[in-house]
Structure formats: C-alpha cells, structure tokens
N, C-alpha and C positions, 0 to 999 in steps of 0.2 A: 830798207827795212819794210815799205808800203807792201813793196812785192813779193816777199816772202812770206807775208803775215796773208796776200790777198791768194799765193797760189795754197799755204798751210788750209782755208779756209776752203779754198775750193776741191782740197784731196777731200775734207769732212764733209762738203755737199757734193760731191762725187759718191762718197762711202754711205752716204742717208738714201739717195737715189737706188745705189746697189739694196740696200737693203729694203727699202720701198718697194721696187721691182721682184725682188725676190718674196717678202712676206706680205705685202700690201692686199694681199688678198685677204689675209685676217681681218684687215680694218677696215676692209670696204665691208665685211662681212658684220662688224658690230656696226659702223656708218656708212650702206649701202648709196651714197651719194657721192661717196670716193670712188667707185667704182670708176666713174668718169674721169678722176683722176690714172689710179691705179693702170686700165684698163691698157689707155695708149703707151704708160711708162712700160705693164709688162713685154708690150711687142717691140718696142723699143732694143730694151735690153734684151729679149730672145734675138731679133735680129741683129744685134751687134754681135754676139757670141756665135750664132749659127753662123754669119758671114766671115767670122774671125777679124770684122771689121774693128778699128780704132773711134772710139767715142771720142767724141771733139774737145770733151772735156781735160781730154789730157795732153795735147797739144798746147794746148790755154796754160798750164799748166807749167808745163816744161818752158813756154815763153817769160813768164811771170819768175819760173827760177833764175831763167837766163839774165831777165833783168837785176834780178837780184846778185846776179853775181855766182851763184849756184850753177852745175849742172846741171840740166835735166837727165833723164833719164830712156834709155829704148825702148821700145813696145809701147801698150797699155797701160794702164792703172790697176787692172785687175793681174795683169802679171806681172807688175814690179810691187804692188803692195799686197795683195789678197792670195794668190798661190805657192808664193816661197810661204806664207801661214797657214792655210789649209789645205793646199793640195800637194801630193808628192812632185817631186822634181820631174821634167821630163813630158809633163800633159799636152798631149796631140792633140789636133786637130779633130778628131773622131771624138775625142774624150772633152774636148768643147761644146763640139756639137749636142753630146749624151745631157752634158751639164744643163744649155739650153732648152733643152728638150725636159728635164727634170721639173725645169721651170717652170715652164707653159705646164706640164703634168699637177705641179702641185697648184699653180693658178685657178687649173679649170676643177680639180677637186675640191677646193675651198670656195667657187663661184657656184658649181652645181650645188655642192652637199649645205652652204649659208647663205650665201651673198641672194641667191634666186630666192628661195623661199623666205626668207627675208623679205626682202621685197616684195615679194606673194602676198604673206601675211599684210604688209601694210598695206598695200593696195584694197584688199579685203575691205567694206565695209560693216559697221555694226550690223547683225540682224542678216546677212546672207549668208550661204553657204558659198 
C-alpha cells in the first residue's frame, strides 16, 4: 500500500513539475527570484522532450507500481498520462520537438515581456533614472 500511495504521489509531483516547467514563467514573473528556480526546470523539461528522452521520474515510478504489485506502464509519463488527454493520437517526434520548442517560445516571451523588467524596476533606486 506504501508504494502505491508513494508512486500516486510522485505521478502529482511529476504533474506540478510539468506544469512548473511549462507556466513557471508567470511566477517567476510576479516573484522574479523564482526565476532561479524556474529557469534550470524549464531547460530541463525542453531538453527531455527535444531529446525524446525519458525523465527518471517515471522509471521511479513504474518501480514503486512494481512493488506494489501493479504494472507499470511503457514509455513516459507525459505519454501514458498527459497525450491520450491533450494531444491527438499518433504525435511524432517532429511534433515533440514543436511542443518543446513552444515551451522555451513562451518562457522567453514571459521572461523578456515581465520577469526582466520586473527586475529592472526593482533594481532601480528611489531618485534615479
């Protein structure tokens, strides 16, 4: 029971990490000291997806079902839980790449267009230009 409740647990900080990686720009953008967090998780996750490599977290994963008596499952995480719900069937390699590539695109739009000037601003002292 320990280790199904510890792999259920790591699908959720699996799934907060995705989602981190993908909108963490937003909130590096209201607390530009995330940024240091955000920053390494988004190339992280662009490099897992551009490489089509497997994050270790889901290995971990599939171990923790095995103990439990459960099968694991093949591939990723992101294509046994995340693309059978948002993506059509069938998504290549090309169409990974694109994805990753989206990522990093909206990262750097949300780092240029707040997270910098953001920072700008506080940096700024009272009384200068």
């Amino acid at each position: 029971m320990a280790e199904r409740l510890a792999a259920d647990g790591l699908v959720l900080l699996h799934l907060a990490f995705i989602v981190f990686v993908a909108l963490g720009g937003l909130l590096a953008a209201w607390r530009p000291r995330l940024a240091w967090l955000h920053l390494p998780a988004a190339a992280w996750g662009a490099w897992i997806e551009a490489a089509g490599a497997t994050c270790p977290l889901t290995p971990w994963e599939n171990r923790l079902r095995r103990a439990a008596g459960e099968s694991g499952y093949p591939g990723g995480f992101v294509e046994h839980y995340l693309i059978p719900l948002v993506y059509p069937p069938g998504l290549d390699s090309a169409q990974q790449r694109w994805l990753a590539l989206g990522v990093v695109l909206l990262n750097l739009a949300v780092y240029f267009g707040a997270v910098l000037p953001a920072v700008h601003r506080k940096r700024k002292r009272p009384g200068t230009r």
